[in-house]
N, C-alpha and C positions, 0 to 999 in steps of 0.2 A: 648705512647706505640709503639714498634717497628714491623713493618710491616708485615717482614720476618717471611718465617715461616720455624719450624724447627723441623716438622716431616712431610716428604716427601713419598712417594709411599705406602701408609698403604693401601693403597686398599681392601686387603684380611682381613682387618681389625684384624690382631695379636698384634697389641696396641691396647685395648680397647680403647674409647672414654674419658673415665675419665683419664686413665692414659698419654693418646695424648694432654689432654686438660692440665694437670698437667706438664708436659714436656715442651711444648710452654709456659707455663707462666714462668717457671724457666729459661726458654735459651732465653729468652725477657731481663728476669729481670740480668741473667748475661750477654749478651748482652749490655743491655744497662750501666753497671754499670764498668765491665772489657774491651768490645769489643772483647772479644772470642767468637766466633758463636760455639755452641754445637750442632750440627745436627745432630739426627735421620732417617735414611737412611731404609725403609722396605722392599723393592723390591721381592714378591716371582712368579715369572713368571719361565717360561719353560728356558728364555734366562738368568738366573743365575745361573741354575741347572749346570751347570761345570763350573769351574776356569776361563777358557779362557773369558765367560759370563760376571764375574761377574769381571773381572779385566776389560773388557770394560765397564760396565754400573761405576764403580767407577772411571775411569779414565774420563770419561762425566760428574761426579756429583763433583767430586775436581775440575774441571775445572771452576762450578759455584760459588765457594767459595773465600773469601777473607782472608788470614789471619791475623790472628791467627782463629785456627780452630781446631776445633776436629769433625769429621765426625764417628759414630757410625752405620756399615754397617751390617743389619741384614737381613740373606737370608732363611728364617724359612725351605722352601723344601728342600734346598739344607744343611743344619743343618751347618749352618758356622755364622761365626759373624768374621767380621774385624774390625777393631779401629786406624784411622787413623789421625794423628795430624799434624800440621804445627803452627810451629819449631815441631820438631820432640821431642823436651826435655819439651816440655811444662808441663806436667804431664807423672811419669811411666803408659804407659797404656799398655804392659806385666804383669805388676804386678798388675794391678787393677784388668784386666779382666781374673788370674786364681785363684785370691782372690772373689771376686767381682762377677764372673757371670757366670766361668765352673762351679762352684759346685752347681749351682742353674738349670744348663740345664739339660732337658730328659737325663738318665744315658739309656736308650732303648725309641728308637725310638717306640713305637707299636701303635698299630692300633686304641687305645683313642686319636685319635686327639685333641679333647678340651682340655683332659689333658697334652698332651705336650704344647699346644699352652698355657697352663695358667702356665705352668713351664717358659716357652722359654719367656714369656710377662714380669714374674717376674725378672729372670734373667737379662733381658734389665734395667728394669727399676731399679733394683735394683743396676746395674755397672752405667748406666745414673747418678743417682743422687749421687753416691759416685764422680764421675766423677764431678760435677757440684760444688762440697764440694771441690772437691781438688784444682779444678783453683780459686775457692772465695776463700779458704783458703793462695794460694800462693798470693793473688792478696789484702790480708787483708782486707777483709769483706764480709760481713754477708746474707746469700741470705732469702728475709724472705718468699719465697714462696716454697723452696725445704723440703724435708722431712729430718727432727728431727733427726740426730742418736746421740746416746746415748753414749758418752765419760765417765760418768760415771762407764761403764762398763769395762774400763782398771785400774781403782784403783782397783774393783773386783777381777781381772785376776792376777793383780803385788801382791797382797794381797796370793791369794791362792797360786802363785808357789814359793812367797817366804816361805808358809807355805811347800807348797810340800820338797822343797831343803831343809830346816830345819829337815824337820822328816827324810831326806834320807839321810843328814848328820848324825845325833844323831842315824842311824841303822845302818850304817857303820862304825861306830866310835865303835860303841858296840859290833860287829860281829868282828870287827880287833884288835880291843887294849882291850875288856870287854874277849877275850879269852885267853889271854897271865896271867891276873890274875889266872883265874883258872888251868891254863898250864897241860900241859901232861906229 
């Protein structure tokens, strides 16, 4: 088992425990299996709360990394997340993370804190583990401790819009050339 550990500054405790504990075994097992470190970065103090902050505490926590790396930087006060990799092409992670974990953040900040923090925990964890799938996937093999998603669900998808495009061809077809029969 690898030593390192790779979820860092949870203090305020916005990763739960299960989910912290669930995280470290997955970036162990791709770890040990790829050599990409996947790290969890939670930092929410007074000194992240602006830009300037939080581009110092990340330019001190890249500096402890080796790569290949993906460094996952979550600032829950400051409502920001960065996603930083080395090689920078290792995985799209623009695209993971407004596929992946904008649409799962508080849409309004308000004053249920639990509930944002159970938004903002899912969100993490849910671009985390797509992320953990994408470098096993590039890397051809199989993580057997990350979470299950469901491929199945695109024969689904390819299924319905080719049924969609069918029905919008066969109403077009019949609005444009079914009215020339009848003509005016």
């Amino acid at each position: 088992m690898h030593a390192q550990s790779f979820v860092l500054d949870n203090e305020a405790g916005h990763l739960v425990t299960k989910s912290a504990d669930l995280v470290q075994k997955v970036s162990s097992e791709l770890f040990d299996k790829t050599g990409v470190s996947l790290v969890l970065f939670l930092k929410d103090s007074p000194d992240t709360l602006d830009k300037a902050g939080r581009l110092i505490y990340q330019k001190a926590k890249l500096r402890e990394l080796h790569p290949p790396f993906i460094a996952l930087f979550a600032h829950f006060g400051a409502q920001k997340i960065d996603i930083l990799s080395n090689p920078k092409d290792l995985i799209p992670t623009d695209q993971i993370f407004f596929e992946r974990i904008a649409p799962f953040l508080p849409k309004e900040w308000g004053k249920d804190m639990a509930k944002n923090n159970a938004r903002f925990s899912f969100a993490l964890l849910n671009g985390y583990t797509y992320m953990a799938d994408a470098i096993a996937r590039k890397h051809h093999i199989t993580l057997a401790s990350n979470i299950k998603e469901e491929y199945s669900n695109s024969i689904v998808k390819t299924t319905l819009y080719i049924l969609l495009c069918s029905l919008l061809a066969i109403f077009f077809y019949g609005y444009f050339f079914g009215a020339r029969k009848h003509g005016n």
